[in-house]
N, C-alpha and C positions, 0 to 999 in steps of 0.2 A: 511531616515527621518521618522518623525511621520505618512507620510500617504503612505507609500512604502508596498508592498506587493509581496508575492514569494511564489513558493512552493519547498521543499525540497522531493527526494524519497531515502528511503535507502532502500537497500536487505538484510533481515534479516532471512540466510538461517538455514533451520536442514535439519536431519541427509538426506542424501540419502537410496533408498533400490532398490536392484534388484529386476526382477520381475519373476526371476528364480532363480537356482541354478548353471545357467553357464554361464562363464565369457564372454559371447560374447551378453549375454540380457541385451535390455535398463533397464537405470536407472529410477529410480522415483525420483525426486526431489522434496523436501515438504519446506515451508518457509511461511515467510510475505512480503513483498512487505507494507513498511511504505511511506506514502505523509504525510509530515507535510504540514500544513500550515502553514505559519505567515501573519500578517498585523502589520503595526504600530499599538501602543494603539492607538493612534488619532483617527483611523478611526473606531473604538466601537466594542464592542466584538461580537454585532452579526452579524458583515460582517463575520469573519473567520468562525461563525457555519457557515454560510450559505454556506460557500465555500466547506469544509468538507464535509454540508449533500451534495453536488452534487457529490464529489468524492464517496460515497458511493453509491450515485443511477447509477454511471457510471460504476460500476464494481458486477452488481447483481449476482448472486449468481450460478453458471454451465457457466457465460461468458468464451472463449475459444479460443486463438490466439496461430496464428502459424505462425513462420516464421525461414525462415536455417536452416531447421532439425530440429526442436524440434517444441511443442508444449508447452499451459501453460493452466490452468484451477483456477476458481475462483473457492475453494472449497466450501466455505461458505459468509455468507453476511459480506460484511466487516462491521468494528467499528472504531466510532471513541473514543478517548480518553478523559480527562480531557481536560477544559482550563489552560493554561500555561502561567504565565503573568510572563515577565523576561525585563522589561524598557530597552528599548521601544521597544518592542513586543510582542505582542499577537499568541502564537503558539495552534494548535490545531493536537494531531496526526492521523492518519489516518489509521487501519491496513488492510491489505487485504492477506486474507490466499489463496495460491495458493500451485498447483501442477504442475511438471511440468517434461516430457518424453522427456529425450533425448539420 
């Protein structure tokens, strides 16, 4: 409905690269890491900034998790996108550039 809210994440990867020249050295994995937002419009469009600027304060910039063998790194500050108004919802995207060894 009009005052429903969610977040959406996709994995929006590039290329991979060795960190050598032999085939038994970790990979580097580079990509985005996208959080939409949505809210109903109902509930006005600066709830969804306000949701966004917190995913971006949540993910500053050298942040660094590790879990099962790999690790991931925030390369840089994430951004958020344009507002997106698609009846009845209000989207806002979210990108967060990371790296990540495994």
């Amino acid at each position: 409905g009009s005052t429903a809210k969610w977040l959406r994440a996709t994995l929006l990867p590039a290329d991979s690269y060795s960190e050598s020249v032999s085939f038994s050295s970790k990979l580097q994995h580079y990509g985005l890491l996208q959080m939409d937002v949505f809210y109903g419009q109902g509930l006005g469009e600066l709830n969804v900034a306000r949701i966004a600027a917190l995913i971006v304060e949540y993910f500053p910039r050298g942040t660094s998790m590790s879990a099962a063998g790999f690790s991931v790194q925030v390369l840089s500050t994430p951004y958020r996108g344009p507002l997106v108004l698609d009846d009845p919802w209000a989207m806002i995207p979210v990108r967060i550039p990371y790296r990540c060894f495994a």
